[in-house]
Backbone bond lengths (Angstrom), bond angles and torsions (degrees), N, CA, C in turn:
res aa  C-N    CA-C-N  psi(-1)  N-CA   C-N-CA  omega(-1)  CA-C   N-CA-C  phi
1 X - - - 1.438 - - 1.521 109.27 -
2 X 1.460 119.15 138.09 1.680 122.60 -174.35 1.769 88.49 -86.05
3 X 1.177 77.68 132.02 2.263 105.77 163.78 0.937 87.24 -106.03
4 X 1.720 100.15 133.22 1.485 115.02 171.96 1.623 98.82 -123.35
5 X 1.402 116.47 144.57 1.555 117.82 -156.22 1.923 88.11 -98.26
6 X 1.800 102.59 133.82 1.350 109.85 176.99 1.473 130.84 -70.81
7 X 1.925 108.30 86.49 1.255 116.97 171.61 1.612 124.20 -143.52
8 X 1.299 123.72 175.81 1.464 115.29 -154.34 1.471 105.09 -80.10
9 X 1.384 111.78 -11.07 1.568 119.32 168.66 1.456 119.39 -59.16
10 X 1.313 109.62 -63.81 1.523 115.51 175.95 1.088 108.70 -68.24
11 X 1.391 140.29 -42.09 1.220 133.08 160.97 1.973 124.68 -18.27
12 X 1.062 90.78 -81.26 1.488 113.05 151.47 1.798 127.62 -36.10
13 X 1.052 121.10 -63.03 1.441 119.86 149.93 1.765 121.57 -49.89
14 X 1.467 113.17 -30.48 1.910 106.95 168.47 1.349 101.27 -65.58
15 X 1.375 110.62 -35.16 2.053 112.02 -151.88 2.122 77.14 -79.49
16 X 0.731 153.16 -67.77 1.425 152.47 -179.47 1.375 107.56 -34.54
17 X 1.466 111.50 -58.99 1.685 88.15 -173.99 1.458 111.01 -89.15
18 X 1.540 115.29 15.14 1.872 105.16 176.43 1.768 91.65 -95.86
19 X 1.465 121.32 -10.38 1.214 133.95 -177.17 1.466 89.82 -64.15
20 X 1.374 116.64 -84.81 1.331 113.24 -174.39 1.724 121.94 -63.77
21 X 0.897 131.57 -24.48 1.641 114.07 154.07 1.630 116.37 -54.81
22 X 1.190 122.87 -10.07 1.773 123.00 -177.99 1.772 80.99 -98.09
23 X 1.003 132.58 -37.36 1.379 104.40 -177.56 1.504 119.77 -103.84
24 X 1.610 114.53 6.87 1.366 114.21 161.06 1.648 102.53 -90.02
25 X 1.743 136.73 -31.06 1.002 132.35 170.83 1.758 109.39 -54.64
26 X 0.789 129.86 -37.28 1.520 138.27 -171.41 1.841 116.44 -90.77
27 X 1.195 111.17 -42.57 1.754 111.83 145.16 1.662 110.87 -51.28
28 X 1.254 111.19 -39.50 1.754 96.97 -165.54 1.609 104.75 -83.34
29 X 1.346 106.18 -25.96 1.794 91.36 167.34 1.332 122.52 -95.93
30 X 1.419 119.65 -5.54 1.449 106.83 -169.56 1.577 93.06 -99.22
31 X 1.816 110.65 -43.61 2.201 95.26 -169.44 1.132 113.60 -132.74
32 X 1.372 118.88 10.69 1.388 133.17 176.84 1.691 100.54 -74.68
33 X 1.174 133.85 123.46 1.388 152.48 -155.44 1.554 108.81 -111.32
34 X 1.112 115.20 112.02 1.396 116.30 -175.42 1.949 109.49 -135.11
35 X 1.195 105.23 174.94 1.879 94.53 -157.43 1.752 100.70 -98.58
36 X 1.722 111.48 -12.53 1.268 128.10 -163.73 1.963 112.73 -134.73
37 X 0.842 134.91 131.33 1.513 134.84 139.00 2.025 118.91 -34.39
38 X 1.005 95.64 -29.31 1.546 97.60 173.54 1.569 103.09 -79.87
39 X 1.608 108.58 -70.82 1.937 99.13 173.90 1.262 113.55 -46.35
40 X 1.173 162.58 -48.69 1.418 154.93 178.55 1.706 108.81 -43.13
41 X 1.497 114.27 -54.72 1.345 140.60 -168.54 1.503 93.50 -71.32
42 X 1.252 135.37 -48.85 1.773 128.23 175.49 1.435 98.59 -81.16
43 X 1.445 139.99 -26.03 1.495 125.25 -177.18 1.490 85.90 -73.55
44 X 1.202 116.54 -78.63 1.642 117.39 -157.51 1.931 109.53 -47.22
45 X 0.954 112.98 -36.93 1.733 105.82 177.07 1.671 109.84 -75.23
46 X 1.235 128.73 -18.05 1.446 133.69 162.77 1.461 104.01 -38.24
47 X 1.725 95.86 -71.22 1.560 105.80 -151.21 1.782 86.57 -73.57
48 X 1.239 124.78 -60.57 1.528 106.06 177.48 1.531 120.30 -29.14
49 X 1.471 132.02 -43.02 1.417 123.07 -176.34 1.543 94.84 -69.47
50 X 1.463 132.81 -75.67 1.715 105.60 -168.50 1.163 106.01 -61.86
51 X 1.437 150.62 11.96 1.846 105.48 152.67 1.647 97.09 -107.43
52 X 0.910 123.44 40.20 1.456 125.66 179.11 1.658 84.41 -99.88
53 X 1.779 103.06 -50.43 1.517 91.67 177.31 0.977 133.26 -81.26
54 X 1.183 128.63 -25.76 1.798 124.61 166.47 1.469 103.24 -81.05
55 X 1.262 160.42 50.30 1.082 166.28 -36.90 1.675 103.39 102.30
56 X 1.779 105.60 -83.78 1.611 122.40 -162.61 1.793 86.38 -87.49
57 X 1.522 130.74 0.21 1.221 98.36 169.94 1.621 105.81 -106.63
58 X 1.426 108.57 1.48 1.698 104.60 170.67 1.291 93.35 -67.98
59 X 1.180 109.58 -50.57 1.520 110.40 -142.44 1.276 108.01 -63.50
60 X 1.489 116.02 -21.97 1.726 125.58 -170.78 1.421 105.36 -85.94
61 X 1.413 114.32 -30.20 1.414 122.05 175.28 1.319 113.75 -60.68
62 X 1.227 115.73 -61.38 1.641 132.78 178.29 1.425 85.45 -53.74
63 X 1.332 143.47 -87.64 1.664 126.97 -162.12 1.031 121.59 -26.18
64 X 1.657 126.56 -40.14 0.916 131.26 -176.42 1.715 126.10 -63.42
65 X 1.393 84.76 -12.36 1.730 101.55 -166.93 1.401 116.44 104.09
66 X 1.319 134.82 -8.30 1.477 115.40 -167.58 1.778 98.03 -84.68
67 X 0.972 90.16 119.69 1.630 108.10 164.10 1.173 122.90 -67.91
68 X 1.738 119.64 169.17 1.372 130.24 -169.96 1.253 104.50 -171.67
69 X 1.513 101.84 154.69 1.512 99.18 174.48 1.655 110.86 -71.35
70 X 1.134 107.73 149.60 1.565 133.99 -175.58 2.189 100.03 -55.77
71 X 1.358 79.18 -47.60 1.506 84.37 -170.18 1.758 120.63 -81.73
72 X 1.221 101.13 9.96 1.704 105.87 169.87 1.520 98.54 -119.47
73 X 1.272 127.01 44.15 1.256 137.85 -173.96 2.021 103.18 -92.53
74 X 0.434 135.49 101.42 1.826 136.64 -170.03 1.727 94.35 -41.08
75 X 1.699 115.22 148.48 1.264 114.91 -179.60 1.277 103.69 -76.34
76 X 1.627 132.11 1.07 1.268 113.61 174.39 1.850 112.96 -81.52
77 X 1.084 108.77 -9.61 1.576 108.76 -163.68 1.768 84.20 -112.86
78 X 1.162 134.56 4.12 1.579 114.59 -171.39 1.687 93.56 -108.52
79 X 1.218 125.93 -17.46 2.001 128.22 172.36 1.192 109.33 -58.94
80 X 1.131 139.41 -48.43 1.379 139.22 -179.56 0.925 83.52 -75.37
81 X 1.133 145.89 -95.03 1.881 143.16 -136.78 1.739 92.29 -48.63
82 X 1.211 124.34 -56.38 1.361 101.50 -160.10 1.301 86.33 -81.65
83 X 1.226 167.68 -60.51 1.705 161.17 -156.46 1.619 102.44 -39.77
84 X 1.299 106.95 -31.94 1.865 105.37 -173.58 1.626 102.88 -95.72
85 X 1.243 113.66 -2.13 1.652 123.32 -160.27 1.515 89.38 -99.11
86 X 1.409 124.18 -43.60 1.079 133.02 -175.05 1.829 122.63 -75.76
87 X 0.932 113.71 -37.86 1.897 129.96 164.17 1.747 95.18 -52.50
88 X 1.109 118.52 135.90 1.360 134.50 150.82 1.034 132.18 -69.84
């Protein structure tokens, strides 16, 4: 298993590559071409399990306290934040 040492650098590099698993998850269902509904369904749950895991290791990082800028936050984690920002 990779140890990643607690700082706002690596921090920042997880929020990037869970960035790009939301846009390799979203290529594989919208134009990624497959011969079956089952291959699409095992490609697309692949890439969902690793950012499921760099995901629970942001998230463990951030518990820990290491901070980051707000704005290298992946657009999957910034929709909710602004959706609740937006309600009165």
């Amino acid at each position: 298993m990779i140890t990643r040492p607690d700082n706002k650098y690596e921090l920042k590099d997880l929020y990037q590559e869970i960035d790009l698993f939301d846009r390799k998850i979203a290529h594989c269902e919208n134009f990624e071409k497959f011969s079956t509904d089952e291959e699409r369904a095992t490609a697309r749950q692949k890439l969902v399990t690793k950012r499921g895991t760099l995901v629970k290791t942001a998230l463990e990082m951030a518990s820990r306290g290491v901070e980051c800028n707000p704005k290298y936050l992946p657009r999957s984690f910034k929709a909710p934040i602004e959706a609740a920002e937006a309600k009165p």
